[in-house]
C-alpha positions in Angstrom: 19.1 20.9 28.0 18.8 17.4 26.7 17.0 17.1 23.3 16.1 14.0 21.3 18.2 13.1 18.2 17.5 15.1 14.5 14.3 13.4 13.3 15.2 12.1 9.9 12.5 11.7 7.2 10.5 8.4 7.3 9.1 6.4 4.2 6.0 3.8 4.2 6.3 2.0 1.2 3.1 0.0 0.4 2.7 -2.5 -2.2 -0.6 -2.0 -4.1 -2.4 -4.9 -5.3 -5.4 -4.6 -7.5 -7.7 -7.4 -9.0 -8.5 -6.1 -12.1 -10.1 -9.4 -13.5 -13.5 -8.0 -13.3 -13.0 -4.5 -15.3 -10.5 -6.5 -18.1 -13.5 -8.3 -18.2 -15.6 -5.5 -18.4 -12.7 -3.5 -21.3 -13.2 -6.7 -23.1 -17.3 -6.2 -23.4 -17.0 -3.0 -24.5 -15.0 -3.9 -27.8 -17.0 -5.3 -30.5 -16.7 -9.3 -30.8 -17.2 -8.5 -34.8 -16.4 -5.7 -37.2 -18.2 -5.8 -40.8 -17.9 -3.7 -43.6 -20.6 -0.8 -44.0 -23.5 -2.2 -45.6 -22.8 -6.0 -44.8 -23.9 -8.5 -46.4 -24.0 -5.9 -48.9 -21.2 -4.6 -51.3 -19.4 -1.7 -50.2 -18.3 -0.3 -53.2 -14.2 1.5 -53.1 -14.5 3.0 -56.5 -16.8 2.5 -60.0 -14.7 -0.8 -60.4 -14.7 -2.7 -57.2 -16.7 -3.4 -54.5 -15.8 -5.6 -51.6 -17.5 -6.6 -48.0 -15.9 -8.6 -45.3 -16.1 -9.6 -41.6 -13.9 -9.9 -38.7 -14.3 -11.9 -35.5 -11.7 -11.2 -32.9 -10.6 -13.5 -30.1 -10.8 -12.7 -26.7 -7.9 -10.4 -24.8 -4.4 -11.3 -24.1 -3.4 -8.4 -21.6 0.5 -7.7 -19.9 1.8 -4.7 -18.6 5.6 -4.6 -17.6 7.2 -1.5 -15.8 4.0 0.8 -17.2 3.8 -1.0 -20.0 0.7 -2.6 -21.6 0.2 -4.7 -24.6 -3.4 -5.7 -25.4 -3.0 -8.7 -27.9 -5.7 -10.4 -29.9 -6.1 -12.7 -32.9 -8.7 -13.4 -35.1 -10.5 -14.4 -38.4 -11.9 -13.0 -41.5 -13.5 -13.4 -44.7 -14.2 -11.3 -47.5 -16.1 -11.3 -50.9 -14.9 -9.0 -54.0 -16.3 -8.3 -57.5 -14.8 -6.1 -60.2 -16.4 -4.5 -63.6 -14.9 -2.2 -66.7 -15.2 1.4 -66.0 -15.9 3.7 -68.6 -16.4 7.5 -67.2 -17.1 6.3 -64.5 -19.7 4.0 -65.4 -20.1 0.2 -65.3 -20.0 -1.5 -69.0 -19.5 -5.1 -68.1 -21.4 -7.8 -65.7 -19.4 -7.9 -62.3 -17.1 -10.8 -61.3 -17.2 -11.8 -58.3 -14.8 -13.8 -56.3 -14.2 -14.8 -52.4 -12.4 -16.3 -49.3 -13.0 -17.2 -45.9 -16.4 -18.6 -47.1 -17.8 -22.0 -46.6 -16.4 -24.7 -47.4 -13.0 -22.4 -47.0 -12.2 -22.1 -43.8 -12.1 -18.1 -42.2 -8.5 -16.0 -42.6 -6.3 -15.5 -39.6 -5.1 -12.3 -38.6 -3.2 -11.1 -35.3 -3.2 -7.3 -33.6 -1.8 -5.8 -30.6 -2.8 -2.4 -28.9 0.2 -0.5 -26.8 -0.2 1.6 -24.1 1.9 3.6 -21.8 0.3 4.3 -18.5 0.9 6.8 -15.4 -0.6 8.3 -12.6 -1.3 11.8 -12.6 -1.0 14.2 -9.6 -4.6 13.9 -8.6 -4.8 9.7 -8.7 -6.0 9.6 -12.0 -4.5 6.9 -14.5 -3.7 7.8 -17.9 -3.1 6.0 -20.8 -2.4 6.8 -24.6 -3.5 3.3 -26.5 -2.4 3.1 -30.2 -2.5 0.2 -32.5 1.2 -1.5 -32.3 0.8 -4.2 -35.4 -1.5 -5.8 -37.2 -0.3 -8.7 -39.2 -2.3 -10.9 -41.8 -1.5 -14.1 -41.4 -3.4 -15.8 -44.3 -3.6 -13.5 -47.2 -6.8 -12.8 -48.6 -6.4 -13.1 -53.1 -9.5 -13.2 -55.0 -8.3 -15.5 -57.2 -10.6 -14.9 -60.4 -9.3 -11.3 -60.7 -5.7 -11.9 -58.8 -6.5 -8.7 -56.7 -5.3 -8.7 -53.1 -7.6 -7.0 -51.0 -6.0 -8.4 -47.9 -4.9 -4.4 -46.8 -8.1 -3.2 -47.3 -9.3 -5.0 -44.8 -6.1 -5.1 -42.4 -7.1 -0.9 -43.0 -10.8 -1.1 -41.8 -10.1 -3.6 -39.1 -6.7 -0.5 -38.1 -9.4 1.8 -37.9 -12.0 0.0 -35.3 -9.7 -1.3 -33.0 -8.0 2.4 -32.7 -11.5 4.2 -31.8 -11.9 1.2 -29.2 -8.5 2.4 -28.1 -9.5 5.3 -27.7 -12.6 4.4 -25.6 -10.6 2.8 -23.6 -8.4 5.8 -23.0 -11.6 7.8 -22.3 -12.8 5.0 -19.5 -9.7 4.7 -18.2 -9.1 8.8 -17.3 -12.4 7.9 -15.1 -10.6 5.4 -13.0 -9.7 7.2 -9.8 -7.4 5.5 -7.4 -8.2 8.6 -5.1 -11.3 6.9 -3.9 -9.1 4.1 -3.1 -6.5 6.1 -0.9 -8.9 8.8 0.5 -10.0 6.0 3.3 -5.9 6.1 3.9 -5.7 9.5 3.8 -8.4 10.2 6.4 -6.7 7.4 8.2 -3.3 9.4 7.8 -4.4 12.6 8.9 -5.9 11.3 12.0 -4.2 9.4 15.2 -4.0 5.8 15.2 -4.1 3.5 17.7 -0.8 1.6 18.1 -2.1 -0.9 21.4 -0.2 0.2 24.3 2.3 2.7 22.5 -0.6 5.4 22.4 -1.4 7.2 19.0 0.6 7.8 15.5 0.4 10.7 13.4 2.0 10.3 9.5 2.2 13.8 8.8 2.8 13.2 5.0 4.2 15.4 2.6 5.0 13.3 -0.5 3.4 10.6 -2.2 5.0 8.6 -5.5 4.0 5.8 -7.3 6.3 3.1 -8.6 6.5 0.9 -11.8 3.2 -0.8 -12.5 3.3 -4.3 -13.6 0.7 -7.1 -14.3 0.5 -10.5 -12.8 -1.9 -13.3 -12.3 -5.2 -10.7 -13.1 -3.6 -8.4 -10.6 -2.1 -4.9 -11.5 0.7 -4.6 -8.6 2.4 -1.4 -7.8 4.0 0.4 -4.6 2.9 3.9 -3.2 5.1 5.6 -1.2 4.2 7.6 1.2 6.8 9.8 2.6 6.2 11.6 6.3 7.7 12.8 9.4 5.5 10.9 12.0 4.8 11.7 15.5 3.4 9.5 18.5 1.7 10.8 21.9 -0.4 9.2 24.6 -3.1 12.1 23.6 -6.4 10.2 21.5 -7.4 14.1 20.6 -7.1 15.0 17.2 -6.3 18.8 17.3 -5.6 19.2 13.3 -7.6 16.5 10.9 -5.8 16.9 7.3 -8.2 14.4 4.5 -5.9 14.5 1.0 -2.9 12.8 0.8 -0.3 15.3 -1.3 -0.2 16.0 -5.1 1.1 12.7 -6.8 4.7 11.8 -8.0 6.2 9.2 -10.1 9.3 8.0 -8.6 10.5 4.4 -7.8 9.6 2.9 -4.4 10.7 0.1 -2.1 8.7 -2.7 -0.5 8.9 -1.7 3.2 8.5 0.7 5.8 10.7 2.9 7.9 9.2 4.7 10.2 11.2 6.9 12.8 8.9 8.8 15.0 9.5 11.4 18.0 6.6 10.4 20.9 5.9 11.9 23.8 4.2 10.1 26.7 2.0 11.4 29.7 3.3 9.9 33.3 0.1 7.7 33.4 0.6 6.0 30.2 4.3 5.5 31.5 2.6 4.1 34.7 0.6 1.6 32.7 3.1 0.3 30.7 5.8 -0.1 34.0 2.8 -1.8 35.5 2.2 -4.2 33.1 5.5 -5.0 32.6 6.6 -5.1 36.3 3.7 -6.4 38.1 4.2 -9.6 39.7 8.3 -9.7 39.3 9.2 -11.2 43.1 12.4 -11.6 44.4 14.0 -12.7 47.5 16.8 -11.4 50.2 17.6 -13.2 53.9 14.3 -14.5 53.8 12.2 -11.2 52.7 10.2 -11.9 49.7 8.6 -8.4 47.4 6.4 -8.8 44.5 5.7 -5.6 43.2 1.8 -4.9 42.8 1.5 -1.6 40.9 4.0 1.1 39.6 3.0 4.8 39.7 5.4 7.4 38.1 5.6 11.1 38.9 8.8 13.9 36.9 10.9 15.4 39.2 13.3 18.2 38.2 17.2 17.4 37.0 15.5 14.2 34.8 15.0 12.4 37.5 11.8 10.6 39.1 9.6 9.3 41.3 8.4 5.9 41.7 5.9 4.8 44.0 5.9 1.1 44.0 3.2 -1.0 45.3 4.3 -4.7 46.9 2.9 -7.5 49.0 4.7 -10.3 50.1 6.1 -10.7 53.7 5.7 -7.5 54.5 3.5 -5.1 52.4 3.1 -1.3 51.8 4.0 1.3 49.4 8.1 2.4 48.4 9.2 5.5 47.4 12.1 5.6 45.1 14.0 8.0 43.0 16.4 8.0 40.0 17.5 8.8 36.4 16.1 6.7 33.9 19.0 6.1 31.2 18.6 4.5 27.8 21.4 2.2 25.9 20.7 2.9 22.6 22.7 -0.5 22.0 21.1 -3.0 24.5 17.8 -1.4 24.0 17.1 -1.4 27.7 16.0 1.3 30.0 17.5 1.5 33.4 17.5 3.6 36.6 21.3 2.9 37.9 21.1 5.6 40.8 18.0 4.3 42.0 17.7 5.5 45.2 15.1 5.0 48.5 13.4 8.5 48.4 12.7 10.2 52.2 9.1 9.4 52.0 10.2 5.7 52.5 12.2 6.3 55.7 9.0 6.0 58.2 8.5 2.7 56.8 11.7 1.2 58.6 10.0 1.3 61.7 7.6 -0.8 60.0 9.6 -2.9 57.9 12.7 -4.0 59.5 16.1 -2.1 58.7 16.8 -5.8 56.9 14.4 -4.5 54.1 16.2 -1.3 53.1 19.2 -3.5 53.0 21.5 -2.0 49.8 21.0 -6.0 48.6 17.2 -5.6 47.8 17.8 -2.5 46.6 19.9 -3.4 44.0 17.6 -6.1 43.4 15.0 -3.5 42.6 17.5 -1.4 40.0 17.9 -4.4 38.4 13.9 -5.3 38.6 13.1 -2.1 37.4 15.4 -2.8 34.4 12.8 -2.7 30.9 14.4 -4.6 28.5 12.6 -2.5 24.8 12.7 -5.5 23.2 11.2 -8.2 25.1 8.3 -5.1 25.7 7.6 -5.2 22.1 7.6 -8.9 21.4 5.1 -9.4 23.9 2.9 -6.5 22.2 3.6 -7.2 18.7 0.8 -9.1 17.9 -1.5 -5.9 18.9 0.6 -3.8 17.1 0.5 -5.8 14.0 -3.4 -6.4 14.9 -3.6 -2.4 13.8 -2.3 -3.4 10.1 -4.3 -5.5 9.4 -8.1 -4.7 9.0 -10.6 -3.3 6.6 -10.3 0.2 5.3 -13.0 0.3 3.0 -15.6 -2.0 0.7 -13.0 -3.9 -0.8 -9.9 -2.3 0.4 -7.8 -4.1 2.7 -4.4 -3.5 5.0 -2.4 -6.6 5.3 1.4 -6.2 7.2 3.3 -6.9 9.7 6.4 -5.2 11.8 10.0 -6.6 12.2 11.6 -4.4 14.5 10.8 -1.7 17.2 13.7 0.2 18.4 14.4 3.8 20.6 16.8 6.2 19.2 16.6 8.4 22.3 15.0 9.3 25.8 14.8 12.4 27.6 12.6 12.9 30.9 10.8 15.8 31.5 8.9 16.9 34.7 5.4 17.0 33.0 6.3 14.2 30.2 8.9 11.9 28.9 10.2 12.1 25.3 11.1 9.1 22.8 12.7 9.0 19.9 11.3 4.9 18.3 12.1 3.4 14.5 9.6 0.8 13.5 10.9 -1.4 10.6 8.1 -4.2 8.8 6.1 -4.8 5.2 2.2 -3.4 4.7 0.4 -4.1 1.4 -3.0 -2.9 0.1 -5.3 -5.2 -2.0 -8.4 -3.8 -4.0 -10.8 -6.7 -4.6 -13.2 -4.2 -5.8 -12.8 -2.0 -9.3 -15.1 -0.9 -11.7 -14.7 2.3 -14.7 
């Protein structure tokens, strides 16, 4: 019993694009544009012999991830005020003297800070990050001159302390970004048949899903999900089993592509409609007869053979019945019937026809008619194949691809069906417009 090739496992690699202008945006609202000391303009006193107040304005974000790695770096300005007294148990016994910098007509301190995160996806689409302050660097000092105390780490200290509870906001908003809502639309997509134009209906069947490297570029966040599966393809539109989730979530690198192998079985009137299309209006000549074939009708016979029933005007008109074995060459990529064959059904038609038309010349003309080249059949359809890539999942998610190459690993006819083995080869990418915490 003839049997297709082993099905080997099939990988759609899509490149993830996400516009993440809006929510840096909306990171970079939710950290505080100054941080004072407690009590400002007031003194905040450190001990019975010093008090100090100051206040820092940061700049706005400098954001880069690389291979899951972010860096969130700022600079900014300060300026502080001091004043010191004698102590005696612990109480005051001298007027204060005060001193400052960063004040009018100085000009503000500079200091620089960067926050570092590493971030991954989690099993259920969630992002996770851990943000810690990397460094925080003083540029200008800070030395109260009239009492030579540098306060400068005092202040680098407070400053530490606000920009690590904003990192941990951060963390906290960024646990709430789910890219699930983003890939459910795929995964109801995946779980369901879809239409590929005149090849019928595709299936994923997925059973692994794995992130790659995330990376930051021109206010997108880029990264590929692969999505590993064992398709299937039919000329049946019914969805007998509806799966909604994509799998639990792994971190493993991905390509850029997909490679899709897929076993397909066809009805007989899906095969008629595509021998149709492709064979109507062929014409050919012999000794003066002229055929151009109308309409092409299919039917399984037993021994992987068939029927055709082939419609024709032209000089003379009616109906032909022919039989034969259709043969695939895996390495021409063209399907042929080489023992094509007039079937008995046709033999009342010499009477009609002339014995000149059953000539063995015309009917190797029609073997080499019937001839369907696989790849000329998919240039002429690729723009409606492509046409299913490229469309709207959801508000502001998007497909975008193309194919490259449509092959058939095997063929086997059946009585009630005919069975393909096809590899698709091309590039599909996803881009989020639309994101929000």
């Amino acid at each position: 019993m003839k049997a297709l090739p082993a099905l080997p496992p099939s990988v759609l690699n899509i490149p993830v694009k996400v516009a993440i202008a809006p929510l840096l945006r909306q990171a970079e609202s939710m950290a505080p544009k100054e941080i004072r000391s407690d009590g400002w303009p007031a003194y905040l006193n450190s001990g019975c012999d010093f008090r100090y107040k100051y206040r820092f304005v940061r700049s706005g974000f400098q954001f880069s991830c690389v291979n899951n790695h972010i860096v969130v770096a700022m600079t900014g300005s300060y300026q502080i005020a001091g004043s010191q007294t004698v102590c005696i148990l612990n109480q005051s016994v001298s007027p204060w003297i005060n001193g400052s910098c960063g004040f009018p007509p100085e000009s503000m301190r500079r200091v620089s800070f960067s926050l570092y995160s590493d971030l991954r996806f989690l099993p259920d689409y969630h992002l996770q990050t851990s943000t810690q302050l990397e460094k925080i660097q003083a540029i200008d000092k800070c030395t109260v001159t009239i009492f030579k105390n540098d306060v400068t780490g005092q202040v680098l200290d407070s400053i530490a302390s606000s920009v690590n509870a904003y990192g941990t906001t951060i963390d906290n908003l960024v646990s709430q970004l789910n890219f699930d809502k983003y890939l459910q639309p795929i995964a109801e997509k995946a779980g369901k048949k879809i239409p590929l134009s005149t090849y019928g209906y595709l299936k994923l069947n997925a059973n692994a899903v794995n992130m790659g490297a995330i990376n930051y570029l021109s206010d997108t966040l880029r990264f590929t999900a692969g999505i590993h599966c064992f398709p299937e393809i039919s000329s049946d539109s019914i969805n007998h089993s509806v799966t909604r989730f994509l799998p639990p979530l792994g971190n493993a690198p991905a390509g850029n592509d997909f490679n899709l192998t897929a076993n397909a079985v066809y009805d007989y009137t899906t095969i008629d409609t595509l021998l149709t299309r492709t064979l109507r209006n062929r014409e050919f000549e012999v000794k003066g007869e002229k055929i151009r074939i109308v309409q092409v009708e299919v039917r399984g016979l037993d021994q992987y053979r068939v029927e055709f029933k082939i419609v024709f005007t032209g000089t003379k008109k009616g109906t032909l019945f022919l039989t034969g074995t259709p043969v695939l060459d895996p390495v021409t990529q063209s399907i042929s019937v080489p023992d094509l064959e007039y079937d008995l059904n046709s033999s009342s038609l010499v009477l009609v026809l002339g014995k000149t038309f059953f000539s063995r010349q015309i009917l190797q003309n029609l073997r080499e008619q019937a001839k369907v080249n696989v790849q000329e059949l998919y240039n002429k359809n690729k723009s409606r194949i492509d046409s299913q890539l490229n469309r709207n999942v959801s508000d502001g998610v998007t497909l975008q691809g193309s194919t490259r190459s449509l092959r058939l690993n095997g063929l086997v006819i059946n009585k009630d069906n005919v069975q393909v083995q096809a590899n698709v080869q091309g590039a599909l990418q996803m881009v989020i417009t639309k994101t929000s915490f």
